[in-house]
N, C-alpha and C positions, 0 to 999 in steps of 0.2 A: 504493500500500500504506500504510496508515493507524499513524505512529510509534507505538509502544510507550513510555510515558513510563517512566525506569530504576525507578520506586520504585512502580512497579503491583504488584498482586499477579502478577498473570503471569509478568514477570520472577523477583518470588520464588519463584512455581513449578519455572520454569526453574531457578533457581539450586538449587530444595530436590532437584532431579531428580540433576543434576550432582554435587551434596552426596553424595549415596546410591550413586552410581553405583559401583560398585567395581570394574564389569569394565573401566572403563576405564584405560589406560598411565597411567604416572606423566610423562609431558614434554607440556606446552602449547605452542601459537606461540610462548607468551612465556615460556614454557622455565620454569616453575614447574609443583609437582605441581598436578592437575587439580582433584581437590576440593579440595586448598589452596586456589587459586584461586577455587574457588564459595565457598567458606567465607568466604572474605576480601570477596568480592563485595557475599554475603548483609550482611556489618556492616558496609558502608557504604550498603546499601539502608536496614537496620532502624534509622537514623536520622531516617529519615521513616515508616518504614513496619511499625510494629510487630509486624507480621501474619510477618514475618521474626526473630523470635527466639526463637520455639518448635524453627525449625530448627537455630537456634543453638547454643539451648539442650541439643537431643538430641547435637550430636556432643559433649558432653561424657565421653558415655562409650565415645567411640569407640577401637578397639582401638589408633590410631596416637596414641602418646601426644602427637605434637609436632602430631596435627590437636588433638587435643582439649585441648590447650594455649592456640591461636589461641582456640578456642573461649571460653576461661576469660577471657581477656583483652579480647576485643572485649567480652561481657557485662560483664565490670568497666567498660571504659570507656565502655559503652552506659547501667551506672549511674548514672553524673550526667546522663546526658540526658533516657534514658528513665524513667518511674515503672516502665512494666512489668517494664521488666531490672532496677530496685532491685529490688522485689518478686520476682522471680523468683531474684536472686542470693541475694535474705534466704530464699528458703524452701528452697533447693537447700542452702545452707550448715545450716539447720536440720536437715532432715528428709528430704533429697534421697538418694538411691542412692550407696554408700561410693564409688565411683569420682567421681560429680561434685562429691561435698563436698570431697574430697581434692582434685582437679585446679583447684576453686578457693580451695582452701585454700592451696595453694602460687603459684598467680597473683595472689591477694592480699598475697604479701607487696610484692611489684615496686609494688605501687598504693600502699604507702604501708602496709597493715595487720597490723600483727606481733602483735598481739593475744593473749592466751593461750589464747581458744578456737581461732581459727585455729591458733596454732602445736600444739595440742592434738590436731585435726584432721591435721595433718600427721604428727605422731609415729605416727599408726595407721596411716598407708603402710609404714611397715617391713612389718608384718606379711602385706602384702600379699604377691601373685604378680608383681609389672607392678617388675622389674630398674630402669628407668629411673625408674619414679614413686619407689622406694626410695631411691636416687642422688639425687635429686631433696630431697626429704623431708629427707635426712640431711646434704646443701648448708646445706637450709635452716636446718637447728637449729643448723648450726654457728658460722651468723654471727647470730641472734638469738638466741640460746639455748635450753637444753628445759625447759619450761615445770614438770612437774611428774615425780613419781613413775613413772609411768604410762609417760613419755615416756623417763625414764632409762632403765626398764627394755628398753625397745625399745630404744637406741641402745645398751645394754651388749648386749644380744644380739648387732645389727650387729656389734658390735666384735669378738669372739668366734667370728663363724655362719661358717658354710660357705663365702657367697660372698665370696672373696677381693677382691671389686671394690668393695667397700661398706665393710672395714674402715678404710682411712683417711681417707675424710668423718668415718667413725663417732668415730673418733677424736679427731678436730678437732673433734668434738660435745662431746667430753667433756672434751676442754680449757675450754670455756664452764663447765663444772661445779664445773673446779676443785678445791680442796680444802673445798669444800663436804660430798661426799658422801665417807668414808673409799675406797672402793671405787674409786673414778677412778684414784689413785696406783697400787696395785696392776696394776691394767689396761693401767695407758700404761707399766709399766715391763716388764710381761709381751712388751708389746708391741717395744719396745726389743731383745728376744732372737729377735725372729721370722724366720724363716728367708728371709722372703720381702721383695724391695728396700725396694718403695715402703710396708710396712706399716715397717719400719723408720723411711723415711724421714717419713712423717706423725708417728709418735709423736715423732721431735724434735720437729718444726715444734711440736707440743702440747708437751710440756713446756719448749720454750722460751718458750710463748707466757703459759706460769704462772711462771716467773721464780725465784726466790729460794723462792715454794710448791713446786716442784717439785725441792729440793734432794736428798731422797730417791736421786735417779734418776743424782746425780752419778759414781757410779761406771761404774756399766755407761754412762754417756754419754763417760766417757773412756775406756774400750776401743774405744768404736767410731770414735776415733780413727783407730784403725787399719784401718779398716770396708776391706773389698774394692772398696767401690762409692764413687765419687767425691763421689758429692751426699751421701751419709752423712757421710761425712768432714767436708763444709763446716759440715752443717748440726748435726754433732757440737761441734764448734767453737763456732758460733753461741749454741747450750743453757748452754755453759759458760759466757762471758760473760754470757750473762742470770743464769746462777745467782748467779753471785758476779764482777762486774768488776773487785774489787782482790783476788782469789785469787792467792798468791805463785805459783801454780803456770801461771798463764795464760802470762806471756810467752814459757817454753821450748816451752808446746805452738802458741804464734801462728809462736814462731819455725821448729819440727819445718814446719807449715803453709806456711809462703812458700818452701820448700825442694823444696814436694811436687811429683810430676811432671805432676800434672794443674793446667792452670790455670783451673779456675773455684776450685777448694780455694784454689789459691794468692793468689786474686781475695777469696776471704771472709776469709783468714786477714790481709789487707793493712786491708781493711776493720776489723778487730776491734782494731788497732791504737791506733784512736781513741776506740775505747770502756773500753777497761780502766783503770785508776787509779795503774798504776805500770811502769814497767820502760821504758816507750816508747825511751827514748834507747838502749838495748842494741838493739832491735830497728830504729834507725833507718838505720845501715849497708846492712841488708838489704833496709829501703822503697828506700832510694837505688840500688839495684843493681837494684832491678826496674824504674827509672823508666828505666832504661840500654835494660832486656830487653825481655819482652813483653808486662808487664801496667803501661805508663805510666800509662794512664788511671785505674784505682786507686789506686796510688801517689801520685797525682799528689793525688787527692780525698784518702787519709789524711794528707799531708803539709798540708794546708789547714786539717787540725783539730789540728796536733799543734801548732802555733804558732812562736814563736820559735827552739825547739831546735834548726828543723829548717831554720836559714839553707843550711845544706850544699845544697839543693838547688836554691840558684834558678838557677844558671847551667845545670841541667840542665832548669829549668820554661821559663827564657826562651826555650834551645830548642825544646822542645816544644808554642809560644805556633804554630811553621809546620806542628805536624803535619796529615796530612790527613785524620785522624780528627776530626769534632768532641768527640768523647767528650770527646780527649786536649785538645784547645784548650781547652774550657771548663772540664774540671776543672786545667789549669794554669793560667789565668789567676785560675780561685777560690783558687787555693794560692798565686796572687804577691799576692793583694789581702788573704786572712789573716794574711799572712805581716805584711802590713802593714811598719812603720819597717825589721824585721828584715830586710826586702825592698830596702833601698837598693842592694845590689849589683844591683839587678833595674833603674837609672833607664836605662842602654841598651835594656832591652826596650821603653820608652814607643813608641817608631816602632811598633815588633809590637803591641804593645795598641791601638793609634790605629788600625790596618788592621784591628783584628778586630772594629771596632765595625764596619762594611760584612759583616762574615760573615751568610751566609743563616740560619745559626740564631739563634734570639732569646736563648737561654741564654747562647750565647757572647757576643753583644753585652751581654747584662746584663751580666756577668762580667768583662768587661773594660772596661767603664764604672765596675765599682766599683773594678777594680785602680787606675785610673786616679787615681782621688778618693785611693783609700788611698797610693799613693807621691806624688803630687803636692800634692794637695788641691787639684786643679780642680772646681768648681763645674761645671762645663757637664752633669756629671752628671746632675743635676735633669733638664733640657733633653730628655737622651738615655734617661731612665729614665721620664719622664712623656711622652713621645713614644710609647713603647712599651704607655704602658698606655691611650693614647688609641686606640689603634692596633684595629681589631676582627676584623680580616684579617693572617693570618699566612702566610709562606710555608716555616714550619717543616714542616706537617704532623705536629706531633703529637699525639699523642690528648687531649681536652679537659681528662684529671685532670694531667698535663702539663704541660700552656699555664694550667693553672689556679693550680696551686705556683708555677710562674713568676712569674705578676703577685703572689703572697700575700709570693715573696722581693722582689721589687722594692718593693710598699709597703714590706716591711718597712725594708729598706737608703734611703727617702727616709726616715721616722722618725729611723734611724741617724743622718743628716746634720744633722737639727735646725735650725734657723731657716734657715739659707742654703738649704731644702729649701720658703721658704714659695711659692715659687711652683705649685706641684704640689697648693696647697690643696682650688684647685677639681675637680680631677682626682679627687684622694683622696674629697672630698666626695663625688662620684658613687657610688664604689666602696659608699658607707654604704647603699646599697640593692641590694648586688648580693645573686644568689639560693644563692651558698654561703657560709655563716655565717663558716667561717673565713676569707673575704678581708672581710666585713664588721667582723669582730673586729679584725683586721689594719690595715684604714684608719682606725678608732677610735683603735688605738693611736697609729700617725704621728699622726695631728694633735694629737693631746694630747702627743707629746713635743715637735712642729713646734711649736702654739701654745705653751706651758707654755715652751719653751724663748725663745721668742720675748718673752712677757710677762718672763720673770727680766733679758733682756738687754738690756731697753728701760728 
């Protein structure tokens, strides 16, 4: 029987068959939907084989939005290879049927293209029938913004309309806005009163996300202190510090907060500790009481920023240098290493900081390689924090934005160190090419405080 080569037109046949088929089950051998699978097939044939992306191109406006998703995507990425999928995606975004200009109007953003026709293009999905593509649409304006009049107008509708499932993206659209358009404030404090959790709960998130613009809203954001619903609460909380951090009125309601019976509330209100401008020392009693209870690992982080005041706490950090959370390890070892000289009662924990440099996770070994430097001022730091960033294989398992901050505090903490930190130059060096800007930034800075500090003491 005479092979079939994968990128013939035949196979494309095959696949465009498969593609279309709808009377068949959604589960494959390989346990994926069916024409998902043709679909997917089909873009990696139309790499070779052009005559493959007219198929493509039709499930655009296929009724499953998450096919016609795939869809959008492979054509993007079939744009830089092929001229026909350029052309094809430039005429589709042009002049194409509202469903496939929309569905690659919002897969263009993932590619890199926030443009304000694209983002334009997307705002006229609201008005659409397709629930998901609206969801979708309304995502997207929130984290690039809405582009013009046109686009406002539709997301204040969302925010307002019927379907209860689209008001808090809409929302978070309109925090982008700002106090740009008068109309925003009104909306997101309307919103504030609405009867329903999560509409509630988005419009904090939006007017805390406007700060000090959204001071309007400070009242009704302090009755909902009292909110029924627990993430209200916190995130009631959270709005206020953004409004104003040295407001004489924060400390009694961070303190009302650490008292409350739900512990995520009690988890933010320990949090906001570190951020306000006064009062800390009245409320530190009560961080101390929760490093006893059951929110250490919080505690443990706002005692790391409060500084000096907060010597009270090391015999209760050193302890918790053996918990078996890492949560608890690492942000106790960051609060004995802020805590810095004020930390001397902390020189018996050194054994505990010495064993937690062997811990499987990297944060805690970061963390207790700087406690180390900070009570002792040993040098081997360098060694153990440039180890870690040579390192490209982790056995943390955590997610890459993550493992990412990780290396951006570690540069940062070599810098810290200054000249005694020059051996980590060539490391750093590397770093000046990596592909997220902010640990590029980051290694810039180390070595210019490394060399610069180097050159004064020489």
């Amino acid at each position: 029987m005479a092979r079939i080569a994968p990128e013939s037109n035949e196979v494309v046949r095959i696949l465009t068959d498969a593609l279309n088929d709808r009377s068949k089950g959604q589960a494959t051998p390989l346990g994926g939907d069916y024409r998902w699978t043709a679909l997917d097939a089909l873009g990696i044939v139309a790499r070779k084989n052009p005559i493959a992306i007219p198929a493509i191109a039709a499930a655009l406006g296929d009724i499953n939005f998450r096919l016609s998703r795939l869809a959008a995507d492979i054509l993007l990425t079939l744009r830089r290879l092929r001229p026909e999928a350029r052309q094809l995606v430039e005429d589709q975004l042009a002049n194409g049927p509202q469903e496939a200009r929309i569905i690659l109007a919002i897969s263009s953003l993932d590619h890199g293209n926030a443009g304000h026709s694209i983002l334009s293009i997307i705002a006229s999905t609201i008005y659409t029938n397709e629930s998901t593509a609206k969801s979708a649409a309304l995502f997207a304006l929130a984290v690039h913004g809405v582009p013009d009049e046109e686009a406002f107008a539709a997301v204040k509708e969302a925010a307002r309309g019927d379907d209860v499932s689209l008001r808090p993206m809409a929302l978070r659209a309109l925090a982008k806005v700002g106090s740009e358009k008068p109309e925003t404030m009104p909306l997101l404090i309307e919103a504030l009163s609405s009867p329903i959790e999560d509409v509630r709960v988005a419009a904090l998130v939006a007017v805390a996300s406007l700060g000090r613009k959204a001071n309007d809203a400070r009242p009704i954001v302090g009755r909902l202190l009292n909110d029924s619903n627990p993430a209200v609460r916190g995130l009631a909380l959270k709005a206020l510090v953004e409004f104003d951090p040295s407001s004489n009125d924060l400390p009694d309601a961070i303190a009302r907060a650490i008292e409350d019976p739900d512990l995520s509330v009690r988890e933010s209100a320990i949090a906001a500790t570190s951020a306000i401008r006064s009062g800390t020392s009245d409320l530190l009693p009560l961080i101390l009481k929760q490093l006893r209870e059951d929110t250490p690992g919080a505690a443990a982080a706002a005692i790391g920023k409060l500084g000096s005041e907060a010597q009270a706490a090391v015999p209760d950090l050193v302890e918790l240098l053996g918990n078996s959370h890492w949560v608890v390890r690492n942000n106790s070892a960051f609060a004995l290493g802020r805590l810095g000289t004020a930390a001397i009662p902390a020189i018996p924990a050194i054994p505990a900081l010495n064993a937690l440099l062997n811990d499987p996770n990297l944060s805690v070994r970061r963390n207790a390689a700087y406690s180390l430097w900070k009570l002792d001022g040993r040098t081997n730091i360098v060694a153990i924090l440039t180890s870690e960033l040579e390192a490209r294989e982790t056995a943390d398992s955590q997610p890459l934005r993550i493992f990412s901050t990780m290396h951006r505090t570690m540069i940062e903490q070599l810098g810290e160190i200054g000249p005694k930190a020059a051996e980590a130059i060539p490391v750093l060096s590397a770093f000046l090419q990596d592909n997220d800007e902010r640990i590029r930034t980051a290694a810039g800075d180390a070595l210019d405080r490394i060399t610069d500090s180097r050159h004064k003491s020489e």
